[in-house]
DOTOR-561216 format. One record per residue: residue number from 1; x, y, z of N, C-alpha, C, O, CB in turn. Coordinates in steps of 0.02 Angstrom, whole numbers, m for minus. Atoms other than C-alpha are relative to their C-alpha. Glycine has a CB too. Layout:
N
{NUM,{X,Y,Z},{X,Y,Z},{X,Y,Z},{X,Y,Z},{X,Y,Z}}
...
***
This chain:
212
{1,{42,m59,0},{0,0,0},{44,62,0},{98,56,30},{m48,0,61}}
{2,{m9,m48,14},{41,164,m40},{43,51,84},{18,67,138},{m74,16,m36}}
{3,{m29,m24,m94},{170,247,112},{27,m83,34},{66,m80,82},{m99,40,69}}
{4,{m37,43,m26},{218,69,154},{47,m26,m15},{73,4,m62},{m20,m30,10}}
{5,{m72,19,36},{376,m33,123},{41,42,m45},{72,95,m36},{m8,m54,m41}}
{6,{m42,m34,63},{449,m6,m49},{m59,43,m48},{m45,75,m100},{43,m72,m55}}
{7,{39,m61,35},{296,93,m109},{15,70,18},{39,94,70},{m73,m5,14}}
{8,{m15,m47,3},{298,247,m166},{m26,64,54},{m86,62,67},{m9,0,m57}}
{9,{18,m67,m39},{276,408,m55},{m8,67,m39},{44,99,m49},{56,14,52}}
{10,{5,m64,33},{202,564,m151},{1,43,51},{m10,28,110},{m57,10,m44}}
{11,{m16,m43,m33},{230,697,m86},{m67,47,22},{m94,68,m29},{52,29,m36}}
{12,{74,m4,20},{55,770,m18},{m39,m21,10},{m87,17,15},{m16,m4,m36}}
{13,{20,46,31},{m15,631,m30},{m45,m9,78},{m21,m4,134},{59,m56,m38}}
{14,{44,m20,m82},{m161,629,115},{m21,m77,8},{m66,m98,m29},{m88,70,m2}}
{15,{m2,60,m7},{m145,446,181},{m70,m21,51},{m69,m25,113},{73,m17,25}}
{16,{85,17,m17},{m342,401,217},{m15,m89,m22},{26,m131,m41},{m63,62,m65}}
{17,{32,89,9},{m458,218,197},{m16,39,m66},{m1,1,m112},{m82,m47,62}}
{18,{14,m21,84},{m509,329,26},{50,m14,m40},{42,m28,m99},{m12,76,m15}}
{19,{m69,m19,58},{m331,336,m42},{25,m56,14},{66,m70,m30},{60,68,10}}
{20,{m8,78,30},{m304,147,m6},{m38,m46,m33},{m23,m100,m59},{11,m35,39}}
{21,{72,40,44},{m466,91,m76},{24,15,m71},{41,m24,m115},{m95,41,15}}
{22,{m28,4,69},{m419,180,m218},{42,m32,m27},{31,m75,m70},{19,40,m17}}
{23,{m46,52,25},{m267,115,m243},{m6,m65,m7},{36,m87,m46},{46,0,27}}
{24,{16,75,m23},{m329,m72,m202},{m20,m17,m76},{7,m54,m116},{m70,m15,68}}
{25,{14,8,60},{m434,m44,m343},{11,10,m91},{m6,m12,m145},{m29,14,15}}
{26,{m44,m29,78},{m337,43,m478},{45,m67,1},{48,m95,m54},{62,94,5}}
{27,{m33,63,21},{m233,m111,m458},{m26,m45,m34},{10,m69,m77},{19,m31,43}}
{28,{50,44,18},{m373,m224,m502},{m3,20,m66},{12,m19,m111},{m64,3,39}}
{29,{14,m33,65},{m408,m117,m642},{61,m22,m42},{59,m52,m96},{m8,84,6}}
{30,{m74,0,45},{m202,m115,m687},{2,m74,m20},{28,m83,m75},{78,23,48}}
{31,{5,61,17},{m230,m311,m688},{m35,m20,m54},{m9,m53,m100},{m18,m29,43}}
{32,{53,8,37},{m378,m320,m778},{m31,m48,41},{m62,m92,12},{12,m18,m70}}
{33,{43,38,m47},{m451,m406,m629},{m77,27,18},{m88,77,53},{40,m2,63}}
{34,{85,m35,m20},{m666,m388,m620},{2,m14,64},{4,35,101},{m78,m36,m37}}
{35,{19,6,m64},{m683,m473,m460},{70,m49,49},{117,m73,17},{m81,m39,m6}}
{36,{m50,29,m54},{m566,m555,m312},{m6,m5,56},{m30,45,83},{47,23,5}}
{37,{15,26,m66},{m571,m636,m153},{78,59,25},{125,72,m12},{2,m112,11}}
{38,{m15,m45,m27},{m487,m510,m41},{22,m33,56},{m14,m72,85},{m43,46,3}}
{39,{m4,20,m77},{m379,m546,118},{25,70,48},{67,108,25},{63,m69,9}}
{40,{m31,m79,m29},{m349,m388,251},{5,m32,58},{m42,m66,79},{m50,82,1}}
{41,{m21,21,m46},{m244,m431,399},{2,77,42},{11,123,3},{61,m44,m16}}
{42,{19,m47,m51},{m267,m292,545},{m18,87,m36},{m71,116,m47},{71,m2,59}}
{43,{46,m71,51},{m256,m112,449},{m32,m19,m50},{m81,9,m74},{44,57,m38}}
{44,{8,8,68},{m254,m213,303},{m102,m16,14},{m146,6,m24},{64,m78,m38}}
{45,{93,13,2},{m457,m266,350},{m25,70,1},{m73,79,m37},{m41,m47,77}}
{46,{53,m60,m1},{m516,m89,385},{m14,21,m56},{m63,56,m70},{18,58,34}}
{47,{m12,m32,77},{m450,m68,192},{m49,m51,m51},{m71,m36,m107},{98,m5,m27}}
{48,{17,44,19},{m528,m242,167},{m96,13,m8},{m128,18,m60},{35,m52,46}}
{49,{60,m32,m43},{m695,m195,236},{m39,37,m59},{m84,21,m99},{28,58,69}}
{50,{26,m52,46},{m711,m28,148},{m18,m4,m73},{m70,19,m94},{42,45,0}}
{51,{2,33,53},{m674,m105,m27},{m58,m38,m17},{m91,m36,m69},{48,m33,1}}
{52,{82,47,8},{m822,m223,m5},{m49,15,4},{m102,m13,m10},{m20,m43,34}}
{53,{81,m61,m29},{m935,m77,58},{6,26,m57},{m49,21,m84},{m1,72,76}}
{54,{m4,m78,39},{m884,55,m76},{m7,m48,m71},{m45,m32,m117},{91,64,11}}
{55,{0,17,68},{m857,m61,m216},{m15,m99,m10},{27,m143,m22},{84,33,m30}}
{56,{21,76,m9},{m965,m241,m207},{3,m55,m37},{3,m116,m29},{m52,m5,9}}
{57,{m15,53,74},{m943,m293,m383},{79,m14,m17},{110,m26,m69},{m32,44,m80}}
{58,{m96,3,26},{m753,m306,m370},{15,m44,82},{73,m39,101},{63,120,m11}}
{59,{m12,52,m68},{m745,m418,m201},{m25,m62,m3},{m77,m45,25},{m29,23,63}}
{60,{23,69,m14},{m799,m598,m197},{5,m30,64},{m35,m7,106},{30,m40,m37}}
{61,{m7,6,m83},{m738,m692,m27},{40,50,23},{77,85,m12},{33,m68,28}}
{62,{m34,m50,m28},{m674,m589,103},{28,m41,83},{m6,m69,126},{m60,74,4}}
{63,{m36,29,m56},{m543,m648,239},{37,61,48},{89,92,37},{57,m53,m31}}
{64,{m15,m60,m47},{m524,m523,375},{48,m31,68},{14,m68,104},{m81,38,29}}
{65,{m29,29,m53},{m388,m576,515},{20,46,48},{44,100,30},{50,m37,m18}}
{66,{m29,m55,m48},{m344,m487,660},{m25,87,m3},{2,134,27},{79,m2,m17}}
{67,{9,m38,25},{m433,m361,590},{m40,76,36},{m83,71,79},{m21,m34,m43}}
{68,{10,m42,m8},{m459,m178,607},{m69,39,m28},{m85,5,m77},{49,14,m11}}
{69,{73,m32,58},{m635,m70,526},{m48,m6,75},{0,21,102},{m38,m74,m97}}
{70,{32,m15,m74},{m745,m68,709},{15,27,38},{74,41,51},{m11,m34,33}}
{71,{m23,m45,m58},{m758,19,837},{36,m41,80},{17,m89,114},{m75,44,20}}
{72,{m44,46,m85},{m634,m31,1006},{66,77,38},{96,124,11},{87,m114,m48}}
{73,{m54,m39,m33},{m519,68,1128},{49,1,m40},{29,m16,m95},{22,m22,63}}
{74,{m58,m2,35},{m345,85,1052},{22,m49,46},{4,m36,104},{40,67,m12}}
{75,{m48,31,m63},{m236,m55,1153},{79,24,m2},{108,49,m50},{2,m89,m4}}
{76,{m69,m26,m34},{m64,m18,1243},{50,m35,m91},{86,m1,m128},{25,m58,111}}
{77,{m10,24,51},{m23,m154,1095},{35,44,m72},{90,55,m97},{m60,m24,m5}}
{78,{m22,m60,59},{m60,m32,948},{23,69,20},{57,103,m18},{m63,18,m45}}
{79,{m16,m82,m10},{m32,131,1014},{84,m16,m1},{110,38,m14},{m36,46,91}}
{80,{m34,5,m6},{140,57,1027},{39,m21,m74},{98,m8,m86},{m8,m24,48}}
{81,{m3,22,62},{144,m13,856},{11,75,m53},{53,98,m91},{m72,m46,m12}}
{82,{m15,m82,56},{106,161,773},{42,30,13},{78,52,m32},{m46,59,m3}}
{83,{m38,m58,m27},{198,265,896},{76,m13,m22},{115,34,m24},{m9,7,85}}
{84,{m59,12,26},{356,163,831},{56,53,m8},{44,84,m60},{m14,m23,m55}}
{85,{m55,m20,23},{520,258,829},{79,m38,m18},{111,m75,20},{3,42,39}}
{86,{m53,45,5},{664,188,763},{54,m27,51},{94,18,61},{31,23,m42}}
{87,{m46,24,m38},{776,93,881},{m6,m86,4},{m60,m116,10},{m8,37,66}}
{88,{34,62,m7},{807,m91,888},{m32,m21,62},{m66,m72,63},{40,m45,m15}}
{89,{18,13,m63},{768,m87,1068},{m78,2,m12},{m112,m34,24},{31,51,55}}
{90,{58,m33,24},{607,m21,994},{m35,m61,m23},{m91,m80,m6},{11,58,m56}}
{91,{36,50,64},{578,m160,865},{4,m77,28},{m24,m127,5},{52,4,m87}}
{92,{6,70,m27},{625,m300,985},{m63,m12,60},{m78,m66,86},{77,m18,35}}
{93,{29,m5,m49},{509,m251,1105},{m93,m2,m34},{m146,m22,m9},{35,70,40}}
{94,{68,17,61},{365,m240,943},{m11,m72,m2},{m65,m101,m5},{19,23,m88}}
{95,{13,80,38},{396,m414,904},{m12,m51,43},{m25,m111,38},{61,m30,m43}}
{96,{34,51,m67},{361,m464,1072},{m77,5,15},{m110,m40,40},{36,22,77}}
{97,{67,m5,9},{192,m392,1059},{m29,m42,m55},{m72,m85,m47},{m16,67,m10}}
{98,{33,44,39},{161,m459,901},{m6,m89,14},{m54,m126,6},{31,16,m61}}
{99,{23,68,13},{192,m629,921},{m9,m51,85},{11,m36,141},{68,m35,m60}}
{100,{24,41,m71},{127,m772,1057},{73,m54,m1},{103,m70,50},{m100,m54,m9}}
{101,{m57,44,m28},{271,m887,1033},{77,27,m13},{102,57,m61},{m7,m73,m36}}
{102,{m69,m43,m14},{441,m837,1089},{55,m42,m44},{115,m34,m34},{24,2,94}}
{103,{m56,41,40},{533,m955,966},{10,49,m69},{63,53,m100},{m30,m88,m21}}
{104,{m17,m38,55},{510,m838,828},{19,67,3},{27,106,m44},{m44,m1,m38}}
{105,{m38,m92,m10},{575,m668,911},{81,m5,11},{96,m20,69},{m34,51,90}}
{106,{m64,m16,m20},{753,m653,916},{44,69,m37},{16,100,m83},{37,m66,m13}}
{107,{m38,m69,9},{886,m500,889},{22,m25,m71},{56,19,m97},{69,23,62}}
{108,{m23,m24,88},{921,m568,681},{m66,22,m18},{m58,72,m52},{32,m71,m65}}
{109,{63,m13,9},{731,m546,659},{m26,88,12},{m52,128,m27},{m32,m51,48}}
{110,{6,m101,m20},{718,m354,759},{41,11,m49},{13,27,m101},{34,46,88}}
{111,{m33,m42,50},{868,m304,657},{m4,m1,m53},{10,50,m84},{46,1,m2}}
{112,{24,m5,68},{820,m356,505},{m53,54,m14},{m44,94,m60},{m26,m64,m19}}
{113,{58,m56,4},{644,m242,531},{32,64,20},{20,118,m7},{m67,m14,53}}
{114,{m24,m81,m21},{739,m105,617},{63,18,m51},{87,74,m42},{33,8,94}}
{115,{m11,m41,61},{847,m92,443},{m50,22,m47},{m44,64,m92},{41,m31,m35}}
{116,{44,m12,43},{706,m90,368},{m41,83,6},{m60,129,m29},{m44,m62,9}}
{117,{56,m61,m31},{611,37,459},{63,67,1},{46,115,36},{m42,m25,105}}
{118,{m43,m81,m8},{777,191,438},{1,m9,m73},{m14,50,m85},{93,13,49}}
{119,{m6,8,68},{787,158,260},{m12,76,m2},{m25,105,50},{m51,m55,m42}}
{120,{11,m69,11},{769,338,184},{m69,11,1},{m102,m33,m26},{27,24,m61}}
{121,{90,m25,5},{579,423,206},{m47,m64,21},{m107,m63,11},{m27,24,m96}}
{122,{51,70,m25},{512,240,279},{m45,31,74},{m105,32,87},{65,m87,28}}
{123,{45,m12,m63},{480,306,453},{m23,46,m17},{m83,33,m21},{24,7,67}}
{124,{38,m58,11},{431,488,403},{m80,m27,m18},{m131,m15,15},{37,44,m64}}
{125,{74,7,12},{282,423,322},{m44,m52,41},{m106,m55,39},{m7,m18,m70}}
{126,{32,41,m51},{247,293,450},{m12,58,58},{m68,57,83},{51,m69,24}}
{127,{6,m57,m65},{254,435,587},{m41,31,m39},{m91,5,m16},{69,51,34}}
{128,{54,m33,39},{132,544,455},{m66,m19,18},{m108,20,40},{5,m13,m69}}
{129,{60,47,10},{m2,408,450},{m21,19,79},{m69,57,85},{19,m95,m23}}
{130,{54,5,m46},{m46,399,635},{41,40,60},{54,7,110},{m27,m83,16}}
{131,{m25,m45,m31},{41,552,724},{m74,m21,84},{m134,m34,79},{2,87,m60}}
{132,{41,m14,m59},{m36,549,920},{m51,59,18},{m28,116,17},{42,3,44}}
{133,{33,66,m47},{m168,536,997},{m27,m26,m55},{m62,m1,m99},{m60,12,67}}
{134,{32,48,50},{m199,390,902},{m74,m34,10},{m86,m73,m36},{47,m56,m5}}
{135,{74,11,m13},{m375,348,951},{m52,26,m62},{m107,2,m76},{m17,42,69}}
{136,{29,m48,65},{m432,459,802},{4,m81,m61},{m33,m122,m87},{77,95,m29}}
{137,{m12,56,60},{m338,343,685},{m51,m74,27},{m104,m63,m2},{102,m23,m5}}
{138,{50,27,m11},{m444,210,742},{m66,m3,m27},{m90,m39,m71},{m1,9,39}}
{139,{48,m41,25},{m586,296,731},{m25,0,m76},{m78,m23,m96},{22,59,15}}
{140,{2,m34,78},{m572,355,545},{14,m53,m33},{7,m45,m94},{52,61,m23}}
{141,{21,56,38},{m551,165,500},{m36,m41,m7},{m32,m91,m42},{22,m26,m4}}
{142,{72,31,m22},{m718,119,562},{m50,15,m70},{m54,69,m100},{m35,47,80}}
{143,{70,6,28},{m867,74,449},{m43,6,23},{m37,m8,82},{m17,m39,m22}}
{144,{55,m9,m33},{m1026,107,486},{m41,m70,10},{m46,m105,m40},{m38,51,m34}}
{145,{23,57,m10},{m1123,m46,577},{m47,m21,m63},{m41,m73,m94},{m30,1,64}}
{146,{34,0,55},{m1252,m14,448},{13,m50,m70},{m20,m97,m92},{5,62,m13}}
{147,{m29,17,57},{m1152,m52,298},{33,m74,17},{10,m126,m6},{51,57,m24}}
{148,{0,77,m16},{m1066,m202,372},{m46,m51,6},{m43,m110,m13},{19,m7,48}}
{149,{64,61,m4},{m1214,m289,408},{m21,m4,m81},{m31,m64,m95},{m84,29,59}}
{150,{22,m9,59},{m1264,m253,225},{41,m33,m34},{29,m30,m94},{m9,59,m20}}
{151,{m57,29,45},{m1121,m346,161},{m30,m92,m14},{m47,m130,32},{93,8,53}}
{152,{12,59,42},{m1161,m511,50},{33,m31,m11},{18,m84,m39},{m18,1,m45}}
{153,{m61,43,3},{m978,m563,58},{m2,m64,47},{m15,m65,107},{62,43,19}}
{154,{m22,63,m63},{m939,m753,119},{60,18,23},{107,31,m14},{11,m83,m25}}
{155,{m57,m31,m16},{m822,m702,262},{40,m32,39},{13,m40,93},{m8,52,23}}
{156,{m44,26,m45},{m688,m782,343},{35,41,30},{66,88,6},{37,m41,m22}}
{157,{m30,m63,m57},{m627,m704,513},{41,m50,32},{25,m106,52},{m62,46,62}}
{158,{m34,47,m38},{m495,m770,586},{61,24,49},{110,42,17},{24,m47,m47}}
{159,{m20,m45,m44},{m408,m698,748},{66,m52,64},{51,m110,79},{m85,33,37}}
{160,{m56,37,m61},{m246,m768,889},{m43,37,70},{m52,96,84},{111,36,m8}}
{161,{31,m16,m54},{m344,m783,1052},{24,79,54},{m2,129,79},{9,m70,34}}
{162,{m43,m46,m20},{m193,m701,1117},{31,85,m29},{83,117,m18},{41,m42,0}}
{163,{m41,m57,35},{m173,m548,1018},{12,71,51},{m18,87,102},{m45,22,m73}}
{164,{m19,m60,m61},{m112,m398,1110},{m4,76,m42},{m11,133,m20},{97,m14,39}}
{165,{13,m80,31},{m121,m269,963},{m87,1,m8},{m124,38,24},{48,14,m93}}
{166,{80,m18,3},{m315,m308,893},{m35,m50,51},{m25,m110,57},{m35,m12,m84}}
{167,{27,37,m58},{m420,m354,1035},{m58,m70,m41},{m103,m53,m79},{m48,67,58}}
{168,{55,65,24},{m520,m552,986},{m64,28,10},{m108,m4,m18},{4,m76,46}}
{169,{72,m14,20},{m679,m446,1018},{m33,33,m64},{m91,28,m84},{m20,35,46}}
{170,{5,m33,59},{m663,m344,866},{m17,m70,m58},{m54,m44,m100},{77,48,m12}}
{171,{9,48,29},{m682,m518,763},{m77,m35,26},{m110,m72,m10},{63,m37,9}}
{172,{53,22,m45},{m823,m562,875},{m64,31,1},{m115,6,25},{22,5,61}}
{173,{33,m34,16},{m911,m406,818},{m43,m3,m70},{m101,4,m88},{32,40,11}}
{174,{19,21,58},{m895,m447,654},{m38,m62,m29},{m74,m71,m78},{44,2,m21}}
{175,{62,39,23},{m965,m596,666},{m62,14,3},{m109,m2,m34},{m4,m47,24}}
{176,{79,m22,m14},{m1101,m526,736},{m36,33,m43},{m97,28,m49},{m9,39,53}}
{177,{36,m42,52},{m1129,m409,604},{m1,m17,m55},{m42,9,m92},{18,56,m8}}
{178,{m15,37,80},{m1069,m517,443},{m50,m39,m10},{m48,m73,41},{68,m47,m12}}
{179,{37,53,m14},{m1213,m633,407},{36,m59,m10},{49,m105,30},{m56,1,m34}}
{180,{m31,70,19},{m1126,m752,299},{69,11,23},{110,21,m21},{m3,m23,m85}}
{181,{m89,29,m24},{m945,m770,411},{m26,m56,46},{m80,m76,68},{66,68,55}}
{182,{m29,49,m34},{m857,m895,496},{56,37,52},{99,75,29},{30,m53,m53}}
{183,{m43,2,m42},{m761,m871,641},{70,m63,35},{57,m109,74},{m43,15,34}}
{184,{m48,49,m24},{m578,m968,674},{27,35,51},{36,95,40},{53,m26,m49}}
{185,{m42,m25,m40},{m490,m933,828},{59,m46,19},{51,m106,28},{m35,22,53}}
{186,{m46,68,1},{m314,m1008,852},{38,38,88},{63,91,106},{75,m11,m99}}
{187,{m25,m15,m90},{m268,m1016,1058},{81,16,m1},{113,m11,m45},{m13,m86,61}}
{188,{m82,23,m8},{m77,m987,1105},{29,55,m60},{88,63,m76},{21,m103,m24}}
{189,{m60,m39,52},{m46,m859,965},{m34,63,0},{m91,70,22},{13,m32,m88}}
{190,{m2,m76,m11},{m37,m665,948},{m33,37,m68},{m77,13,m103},{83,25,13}}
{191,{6,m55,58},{m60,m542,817},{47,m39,m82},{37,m8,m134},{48,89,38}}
{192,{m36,59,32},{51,m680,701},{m26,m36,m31},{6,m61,m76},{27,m38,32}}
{193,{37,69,30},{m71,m800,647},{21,m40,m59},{27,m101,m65},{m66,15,m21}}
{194,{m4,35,63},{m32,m812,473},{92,m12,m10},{120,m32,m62},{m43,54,m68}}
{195,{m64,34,1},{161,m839,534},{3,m39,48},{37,m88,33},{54,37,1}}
{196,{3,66,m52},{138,m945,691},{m28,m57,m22},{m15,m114,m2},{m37,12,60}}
{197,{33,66,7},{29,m1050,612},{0,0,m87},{m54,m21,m108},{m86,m5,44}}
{198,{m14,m23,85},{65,m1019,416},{m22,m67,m53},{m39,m61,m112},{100,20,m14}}
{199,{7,38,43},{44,m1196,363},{m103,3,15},{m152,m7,m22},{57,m76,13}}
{200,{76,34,m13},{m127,m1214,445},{m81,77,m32},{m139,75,m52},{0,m20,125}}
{201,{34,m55,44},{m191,m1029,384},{5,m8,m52},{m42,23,m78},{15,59,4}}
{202,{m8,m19,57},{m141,m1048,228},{m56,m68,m55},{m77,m68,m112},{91,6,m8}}
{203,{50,70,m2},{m249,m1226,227},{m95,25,m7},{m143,20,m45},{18,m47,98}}
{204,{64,m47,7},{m384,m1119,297},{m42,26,m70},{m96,14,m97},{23,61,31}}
{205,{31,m55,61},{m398,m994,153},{13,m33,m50},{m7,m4,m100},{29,76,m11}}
{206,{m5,26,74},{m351,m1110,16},{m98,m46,1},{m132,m53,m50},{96,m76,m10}}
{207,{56,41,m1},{m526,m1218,85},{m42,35,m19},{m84,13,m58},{m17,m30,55}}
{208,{57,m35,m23},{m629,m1064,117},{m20,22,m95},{m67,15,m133},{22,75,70}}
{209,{2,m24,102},{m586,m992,m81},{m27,m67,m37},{m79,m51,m67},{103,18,m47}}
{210,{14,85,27},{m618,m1183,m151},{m71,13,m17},{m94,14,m74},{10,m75,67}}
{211,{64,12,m32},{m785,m1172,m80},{m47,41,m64},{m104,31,m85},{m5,36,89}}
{212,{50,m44,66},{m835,m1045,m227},{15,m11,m64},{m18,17,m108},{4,79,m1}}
***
């Protein structure tokens, strides 16, 4: 997405759920893709979400994990996630939030992300996106209950009991409001899912897509 990784940063460039939708879909377009099963993992769902609200004929299944687009407090979790400043002390101390099992955090793993994250203009635009008090940002990635419930997508939700950035009730909501979802919850794991458990997610969503 647009401001992340190796994408581009315009200069300007007013980083909203409008100006990733767009982009989501100009891709589709750049493909020549009509429709597509969609997966949005924590911001990536609020972007996931919106896409399926704003534009219904270009979504098919929809796999929302860990996901963001409802309303919830901010947790210690994310506020810590956004507030990110570069340091590895910083990035080892992220990757302890993110994940539930301690076999996959170690100091080649932080430093690898904390080169990642000084790279030239990487953090600037990460510090842009969700400048404090982050509660807003939140906020402004919420859908309206309305429209969620209105959604016709088959949805797979799938959440780490344990997560410490998006709270397991936010998934819990959605079921409530999705008609056609499913709810997976996997015990023992964090904000990680689709790397703690990678063979068994990826099992998941190859079944759930099948299915259509």
């Amino acid at each position: 997405m647009v401001g992340f990784g190796f994408s581009d940063r315009p200069e300007g460039l007013a980083y909203t759920v409008e100006t990733w939708v767009a982009q989501a879909i100009g891709l589709l377009d750049a493909l020549g893709i009509a429709r597509a099963h969609v997966v949005g993992n924590s911001f990536g769902g609020a972007i996931a979400l919106a896409m399926a609200i704003r534009n219904p004929e270009r979504v098919g299944r929809l796999v929302l994990m860990g996901s963001v687009g409802v309303p919830f407090p901010i947790t210690v979790g994310l506020d810590a996630v956004w507030g990110y400043e570069p340091s590895f002390d910083a990035m080892r101390k992220l990757l302890d939030i993110f994940a539930f099992d301690r076999a996959l955090v170690n100091d080649e793993l932080a430093e690898l992300r904390y080169r990642a994250s000084i790279r030239p203009g990487f953090q600037e635009s990460f510090a842009a996106m969700f400048p404090a008090p982050r509660q807003r940002w939140v906020d402004a990635m919420v859908s309206r209950e309305a429209d969620i419930r209105a959604l016709k997508n088959e949805t797979l939700i799938v959440h780490g009991r344990d997560d410490r950035v998006i709270p397991l009730e936010n998934s819990l909501t959605l079921l409530q409001w999705i008609d056609r979802s499913q709810l997976h919850v996997f015990g023992r794991r964090g904000h990680w899912v689709q790397i703690e458990n990678a063979a068994q997610f990826a099992r998941l969503l190859s079944d759930f897509f099948a299915e259509a």
